[in-house]
N, C-alpha and C positions, 0 to 999 in steps of 0.2 A: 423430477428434474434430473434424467442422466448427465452425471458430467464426463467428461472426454476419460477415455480410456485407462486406467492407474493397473499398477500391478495388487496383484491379492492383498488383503485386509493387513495379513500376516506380516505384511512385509512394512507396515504401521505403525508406532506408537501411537495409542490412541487416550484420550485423556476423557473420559465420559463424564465424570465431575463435572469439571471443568463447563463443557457442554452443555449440561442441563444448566448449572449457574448461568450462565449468558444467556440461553436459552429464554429462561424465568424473568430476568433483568428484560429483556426486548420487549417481552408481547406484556411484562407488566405495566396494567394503567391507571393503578389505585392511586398513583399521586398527581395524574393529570397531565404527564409527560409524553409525547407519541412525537418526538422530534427525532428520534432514531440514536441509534447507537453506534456510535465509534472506538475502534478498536485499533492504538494502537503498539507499533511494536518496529525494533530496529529489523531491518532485513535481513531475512535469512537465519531468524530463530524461529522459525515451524510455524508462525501465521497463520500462510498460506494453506500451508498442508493440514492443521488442525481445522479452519474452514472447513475445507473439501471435504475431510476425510471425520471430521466427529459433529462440528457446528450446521452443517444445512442436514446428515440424515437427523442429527436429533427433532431438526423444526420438521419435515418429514416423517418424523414415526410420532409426533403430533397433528398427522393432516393438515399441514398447510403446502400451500404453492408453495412453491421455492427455486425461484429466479436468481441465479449466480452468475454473475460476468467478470473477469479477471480483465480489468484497463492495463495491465501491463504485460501481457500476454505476447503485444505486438505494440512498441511503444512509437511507430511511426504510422500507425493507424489513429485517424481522428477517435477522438475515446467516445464521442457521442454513437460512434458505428457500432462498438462493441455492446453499447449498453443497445441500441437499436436492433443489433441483432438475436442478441438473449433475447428480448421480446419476442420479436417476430418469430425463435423457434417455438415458444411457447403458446403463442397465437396458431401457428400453426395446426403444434399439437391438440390444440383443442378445434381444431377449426369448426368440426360437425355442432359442436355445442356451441358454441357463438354463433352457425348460422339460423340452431333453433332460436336461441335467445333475442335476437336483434336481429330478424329475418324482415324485418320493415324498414331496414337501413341497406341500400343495397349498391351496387358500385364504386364500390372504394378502390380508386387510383393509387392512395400512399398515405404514409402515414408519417405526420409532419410532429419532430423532435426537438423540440424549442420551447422556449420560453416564451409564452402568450401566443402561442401557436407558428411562431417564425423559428425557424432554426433547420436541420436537416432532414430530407423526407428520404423515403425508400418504397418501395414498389410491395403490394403488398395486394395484388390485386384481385387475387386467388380468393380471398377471404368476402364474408358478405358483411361487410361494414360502410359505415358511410364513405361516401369521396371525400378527402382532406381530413379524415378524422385524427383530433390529438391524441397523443402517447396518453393522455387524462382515460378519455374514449375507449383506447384500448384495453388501458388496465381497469376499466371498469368491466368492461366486455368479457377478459379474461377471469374477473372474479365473480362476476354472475355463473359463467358458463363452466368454472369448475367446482362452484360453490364451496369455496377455499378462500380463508385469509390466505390476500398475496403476503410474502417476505421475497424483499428483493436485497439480494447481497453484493456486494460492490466490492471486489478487493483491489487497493490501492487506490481507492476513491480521487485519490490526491492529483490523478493525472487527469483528472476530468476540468481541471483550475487552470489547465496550458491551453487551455480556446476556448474561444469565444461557445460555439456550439455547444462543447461540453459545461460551461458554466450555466447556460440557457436547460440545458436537458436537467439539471439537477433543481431548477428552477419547477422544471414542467413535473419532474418529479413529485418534489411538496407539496404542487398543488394538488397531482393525483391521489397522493395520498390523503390530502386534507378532505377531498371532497371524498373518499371512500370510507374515511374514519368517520364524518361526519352525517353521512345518509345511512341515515338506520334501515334501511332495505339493503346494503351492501356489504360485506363481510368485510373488508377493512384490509390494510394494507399496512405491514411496517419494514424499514430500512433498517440495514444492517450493514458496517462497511466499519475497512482496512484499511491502516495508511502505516507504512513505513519510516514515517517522519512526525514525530509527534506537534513540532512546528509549524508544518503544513497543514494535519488535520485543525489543529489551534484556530487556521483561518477560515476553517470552515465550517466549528459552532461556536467561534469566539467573536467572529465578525458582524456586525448588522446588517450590512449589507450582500451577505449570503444567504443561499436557500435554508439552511440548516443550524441559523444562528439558535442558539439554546440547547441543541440536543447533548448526548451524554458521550462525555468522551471516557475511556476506560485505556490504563494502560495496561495491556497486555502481558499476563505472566510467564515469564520464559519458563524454558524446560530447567528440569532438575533433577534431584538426584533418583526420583524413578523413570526417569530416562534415563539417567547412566546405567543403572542397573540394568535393564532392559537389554542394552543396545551392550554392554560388558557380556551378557550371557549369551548372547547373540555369539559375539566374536568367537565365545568360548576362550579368552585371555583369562588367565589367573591374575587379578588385579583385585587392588584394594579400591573399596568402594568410593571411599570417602576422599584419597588422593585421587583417585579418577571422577571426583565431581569436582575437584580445584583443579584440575587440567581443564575439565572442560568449561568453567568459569572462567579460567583463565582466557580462555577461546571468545569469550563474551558468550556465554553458550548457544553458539551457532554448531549444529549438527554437522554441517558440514565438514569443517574443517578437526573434528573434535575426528568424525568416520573415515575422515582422509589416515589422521593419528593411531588412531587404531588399528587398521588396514595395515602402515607402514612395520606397527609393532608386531604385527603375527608373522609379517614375513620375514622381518630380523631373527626374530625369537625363531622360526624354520632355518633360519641360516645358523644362528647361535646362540640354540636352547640353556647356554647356560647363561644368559643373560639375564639379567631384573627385569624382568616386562616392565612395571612400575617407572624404573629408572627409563627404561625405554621411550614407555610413553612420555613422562612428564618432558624429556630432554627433545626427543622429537616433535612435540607443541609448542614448542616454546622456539624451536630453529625454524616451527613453520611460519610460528609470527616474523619471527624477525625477518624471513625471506621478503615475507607480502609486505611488511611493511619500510621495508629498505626498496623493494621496487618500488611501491607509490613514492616516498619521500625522493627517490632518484629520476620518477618521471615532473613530480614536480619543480622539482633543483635543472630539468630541462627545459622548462616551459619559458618565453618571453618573460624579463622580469615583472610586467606589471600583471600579467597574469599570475603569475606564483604571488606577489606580492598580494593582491585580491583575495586569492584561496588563505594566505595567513590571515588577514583580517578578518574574514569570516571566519578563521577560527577562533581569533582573540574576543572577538563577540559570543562568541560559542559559550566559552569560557564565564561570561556573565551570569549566565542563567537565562529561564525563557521570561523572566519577568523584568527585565530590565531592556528599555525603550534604543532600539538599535538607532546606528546612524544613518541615514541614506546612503545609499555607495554613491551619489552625482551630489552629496552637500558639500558645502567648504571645508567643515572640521576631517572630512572621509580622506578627501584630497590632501591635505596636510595629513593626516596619519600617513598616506599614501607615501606621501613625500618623504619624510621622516627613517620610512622603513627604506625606501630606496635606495635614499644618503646613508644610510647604516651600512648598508650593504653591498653599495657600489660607487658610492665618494659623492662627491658635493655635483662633481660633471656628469651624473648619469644619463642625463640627456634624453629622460620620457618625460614623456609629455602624461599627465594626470587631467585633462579636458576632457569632456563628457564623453566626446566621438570615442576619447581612445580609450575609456574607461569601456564604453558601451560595447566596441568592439572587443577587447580582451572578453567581457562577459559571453558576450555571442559565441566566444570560441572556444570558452570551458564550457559553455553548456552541450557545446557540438559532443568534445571529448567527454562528455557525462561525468564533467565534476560537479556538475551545478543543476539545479531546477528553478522552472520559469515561472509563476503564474503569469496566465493572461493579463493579468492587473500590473505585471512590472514587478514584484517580489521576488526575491535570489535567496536560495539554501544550499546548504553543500548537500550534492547527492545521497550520500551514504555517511550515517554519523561514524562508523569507523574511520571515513578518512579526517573528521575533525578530532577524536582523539589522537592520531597518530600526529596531527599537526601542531596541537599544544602540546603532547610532548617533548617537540622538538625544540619548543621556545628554550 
């Protein structure tokens, strides 16, 4: 399975441990588990990238299939297309051997991505399968004809929960895999998926009424200090090691902003070599937070009050923990919190209205502005957990 384009290996941290452990944990079945595995982790600590770049070639230089689709790739794209379309390159790709395989199934119009066979189709005509065959069908087709346990990887699983179709397709999923784990003529099939929100994935092997109720959920361990090291010799910075893994701690260690810090320090340290790099860094990570985090807190401090007012109560729930039974945003006791913080903050005449319409709209409008995520089912989270720390901060 080529994935799109990356620059050289070199230009990688790569964590091979790591990899084989996950690796071992998926396709293990000695205790009866084949519900898939979830993984997850706050955005933008190397997830994605360790996926790509250590987790699918290890399931690969094990000889299996290995079906990758990123749902957040293009987040105004229905996520059932994405996962629709990973297939069908993979169909594709084998097309000669699927039309040995199932050469008695012949005229296939599309290939329908839904739950009990309803949900979205795509054209797929080229191929000799049957007409209207299920995504089940397919992936059966594709694991006869490559003679390969499929793994199919899902990053950001979580976006497949905002429609209907995508809820359906992850549906159609289980079953294809059930019925491939289950026919002992078939080489078998396992899931593997991402989610950025450990609350989100929550609802997706903690619910019963989802595809994936049972499976394993793992949280994800962020980079450390053989990253820093790494990514220090890289720069070629004379840095200590151990203060430059509490900067980037500090950072929540997200690469990004840890490489931005670095970056800044080589080019001060070129303007004025007799500086601390050390002092450099830590002072320069620490003005980068306060930057990002004074512009969110100041885009918030603009927003309509009941919307800011919103985004605090989902933080003060935050704050709870995940085991503690939230309030509905449209219940009575929500409304009165609502209330409460309003008059705090804007006098007894503030004069909004807390009624569903206006609750519902303010929601509709942070999720526009990507403060919030939707499930299909009506469930609200703050987009990215750093802006719920920044916000219980501020209490």
């Amino acid at each position: 399975m080529p994935l799109s384009s990356e620059p050289t290996q070199d230009q990688f941290f790569h964590r091979p441990e790591l990899a084989t452990a996950l690796a071992d944990q998926a396709l293990d079945a000695s205790l009866g588990t084949s519900g898939g595995m979830f993984l997850a982790a706050p955005r933008r600590t190397g997830k994605s990238t360790f996926v790509r770049q250590d987790l699918v070639p290890e399931f690969e230089r094990r000889n299996l299939n290995v079906i990758y689709v990123d749902l957040w790739i293009d987040k105004t794209v229905n996520p059932v297309i994405h996962i629709a379309n990973a297939i069908r390159t993979e169909l594709t790709r084998e097309d000669g051997a699927i039309a040995k395989t199932l050469k008695k199934l012949t005229n296939m119009s599309k290939l329908t991505v839904g739950a009990w066979g309803n949900g979205l189709s795509f054209d797929l005509s080229q191929l000799n399968l049957a007409k209207d065959a299920t995504l089940a069908d397919a992936l059966k087709a594709l694991s006869t004809a490559s003679q390969k346990k499929l793994i199919l990887v899902i990053d950001e699983v979580q976006h497949a929960l905002t429609t209907d179709e995508g809820i359906n397709a992850l549906f159609s999923l289980k079953a294809a895999r059930d019925s491939l784990n289950t026919d002992p003529g078939r080489y078998g099939m396992q899931l593997v998926a991402t989610g950025s929100n450990r609350d989100k994935l929550a609802t997706l092997v903690n619910g019963r009424e989802q595809a994936f109720y049972g499976a394993d959920m793992v949280q994800f361990p962020t980079l450390g200090k053989d990253y820093v090291q790494w990514l220090v010799a890289r720069s070629k910075l004379d840095l200590d090691i151990n203060l430059a893994t509490e900067v980037f701690q500090s950072l929540g260690s997200r690469p990004e902003p840890f490489r931005k810090a670095l970056s800044q320090t080589r080019l001060q340290g070129a303007v004025n070599p007799a500086q601390d790099p050390n002092a450099m860094l830590a002072g320069l990570a620490s003005q980068g937070v306060r930057d990002s985090k004074t512009d969110f807190l100041n885009t918030v401090a603009s927003l309509p009050p009941l919307q800011s007012t919103l985004l605090r109560e989902l933080a003060a729930d935050y704050v709870l923990g995940p085991d503690v039974r939230r309030l509905g945003l449209f219940s009575a006791a929500m409304k009165a919190r609502l209330l409460v913080r309003l008059e705090a903050e804007m006098g007894a005449a503030h004069g909004v209205s807390v009624e569903t319409p206006s609750v519902q709209n303010a929601l509709d409008k942070l999720r526009e502005q990507n403060f919030l995520w939707r499930s299909q089912r009506g469930s609200y989270s703050v987009e990215d957990e750093q802006f719920l720390e920044w916000l219980t901060q501020e209490e």
